[in-house]
C-alpha positions as CSV (number, residue, x, y, z in Angstrom):
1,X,0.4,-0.9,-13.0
2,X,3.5,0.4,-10.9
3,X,6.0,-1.5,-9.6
4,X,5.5,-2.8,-6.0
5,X,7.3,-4.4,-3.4
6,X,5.4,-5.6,-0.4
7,X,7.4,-6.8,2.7
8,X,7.2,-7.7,6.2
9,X,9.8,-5.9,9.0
10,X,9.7,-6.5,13.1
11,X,7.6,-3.5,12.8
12,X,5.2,-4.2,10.4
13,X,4.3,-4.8,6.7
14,X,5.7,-2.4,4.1
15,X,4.0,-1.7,0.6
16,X,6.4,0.2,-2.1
17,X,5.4,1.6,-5.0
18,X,7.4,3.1,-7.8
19,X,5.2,6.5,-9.2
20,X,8.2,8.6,-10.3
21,X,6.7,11.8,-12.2
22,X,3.7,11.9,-10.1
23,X,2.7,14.2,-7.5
24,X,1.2,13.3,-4.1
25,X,-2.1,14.6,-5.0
26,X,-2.6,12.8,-7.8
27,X,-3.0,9.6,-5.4
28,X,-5.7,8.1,-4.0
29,X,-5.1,5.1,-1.2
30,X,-8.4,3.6,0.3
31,X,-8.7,0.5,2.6
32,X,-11.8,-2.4,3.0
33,X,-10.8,-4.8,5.1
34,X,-7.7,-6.7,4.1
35,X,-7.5,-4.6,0.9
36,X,-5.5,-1.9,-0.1
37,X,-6.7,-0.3,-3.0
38,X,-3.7,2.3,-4.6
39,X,-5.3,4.7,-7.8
40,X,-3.8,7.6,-9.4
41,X,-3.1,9.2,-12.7
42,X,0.5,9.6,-14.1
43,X,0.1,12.6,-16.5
44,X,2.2,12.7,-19.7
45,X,3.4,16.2,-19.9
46,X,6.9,15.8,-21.8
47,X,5.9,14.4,-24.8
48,X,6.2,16.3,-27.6
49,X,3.2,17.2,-29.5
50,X,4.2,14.9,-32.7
51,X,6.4,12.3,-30.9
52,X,7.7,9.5,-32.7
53,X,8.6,6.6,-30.5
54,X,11.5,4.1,-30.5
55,X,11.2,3.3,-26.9
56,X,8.0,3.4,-24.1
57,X,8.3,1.8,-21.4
58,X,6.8,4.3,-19.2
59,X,3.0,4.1,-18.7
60,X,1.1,7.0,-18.5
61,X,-2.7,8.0,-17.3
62,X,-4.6,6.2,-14.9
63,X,-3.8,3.4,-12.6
64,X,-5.3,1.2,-9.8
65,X,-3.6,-1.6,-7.8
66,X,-5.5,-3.6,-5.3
67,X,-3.2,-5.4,-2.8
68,X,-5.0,-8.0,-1.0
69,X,-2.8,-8.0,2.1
70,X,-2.4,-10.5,5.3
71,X,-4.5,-10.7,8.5
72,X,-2.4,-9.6,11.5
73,X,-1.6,-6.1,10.2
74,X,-3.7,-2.5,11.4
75,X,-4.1,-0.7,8.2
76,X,-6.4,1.7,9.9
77,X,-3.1,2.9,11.6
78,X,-1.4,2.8,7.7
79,X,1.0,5.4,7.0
80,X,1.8,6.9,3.6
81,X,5.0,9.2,2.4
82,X,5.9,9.9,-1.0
83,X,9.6,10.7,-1.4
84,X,11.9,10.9,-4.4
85,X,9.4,9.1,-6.5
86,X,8.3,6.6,-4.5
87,X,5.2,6.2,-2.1
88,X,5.7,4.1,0.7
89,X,3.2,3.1,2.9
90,X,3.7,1.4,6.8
91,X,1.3,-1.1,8.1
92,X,2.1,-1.5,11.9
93,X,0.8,-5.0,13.2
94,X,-2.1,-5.3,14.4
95,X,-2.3,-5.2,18.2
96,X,-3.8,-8.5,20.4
97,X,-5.6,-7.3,23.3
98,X,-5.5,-10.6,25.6
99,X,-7.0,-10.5,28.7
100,X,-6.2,-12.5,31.6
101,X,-8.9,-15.1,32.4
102,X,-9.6,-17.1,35.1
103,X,-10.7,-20.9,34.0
104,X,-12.5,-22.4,36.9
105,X,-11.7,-26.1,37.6
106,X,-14.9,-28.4,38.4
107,X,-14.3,-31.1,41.3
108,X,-15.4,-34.3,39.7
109,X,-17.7,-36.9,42.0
């Protein structure tokens, strides 16, 4: 699982994900509801055929994250960018249609 930070602005809700070494079409974001669902695959295409390791910290192959986020957020207005390693995804808030109503006031007998 990548690293996330998820975080709310006056804007919106943020979700960050670390993926360095991954390309943009290797990721897969879907939404149901309240839930974001972030998959990919991280291929492993450094290592050396008869690697020995000291260190490995760095996960490699497939990956899901399922972010079960907060009401009062549009993710069907979500938008993703993947920069420098890092996807970032923008959640505007949602917005509250109110209407003006009239409440009618009974005289009492």
């Amino acid at each position: 699982m990548p690293n996330t930070d998820v975080y709310t602005t006056d804007n919106g809700l943020v979700v960050k994900v670390e993926l360095a070494g991954m390309r943009s079409e290797h990721l897969e974001i879907t939404v149901e509801g309240s839930r974001m669902r972030i998959a990919g695959n991280r291929p492993d295409g450094c290592r050396a055929a008869k690697a020995s390791f000291l260190v490995m910290e760095i996960n490699y192959g497939p990956f899901e994250s399922v972010l079960e986020l907060p009401v009062g957020y549009d993710l069907s207005l979500a938008k993703a960018a993947y920069l420098n390693g890092f996807l970032r995804i923008d959640v505007p808030l949602a917005q509250r249609q109110t209407k003006n109503t009239r409440v009618l006031v009974a005289e009492g007998n």
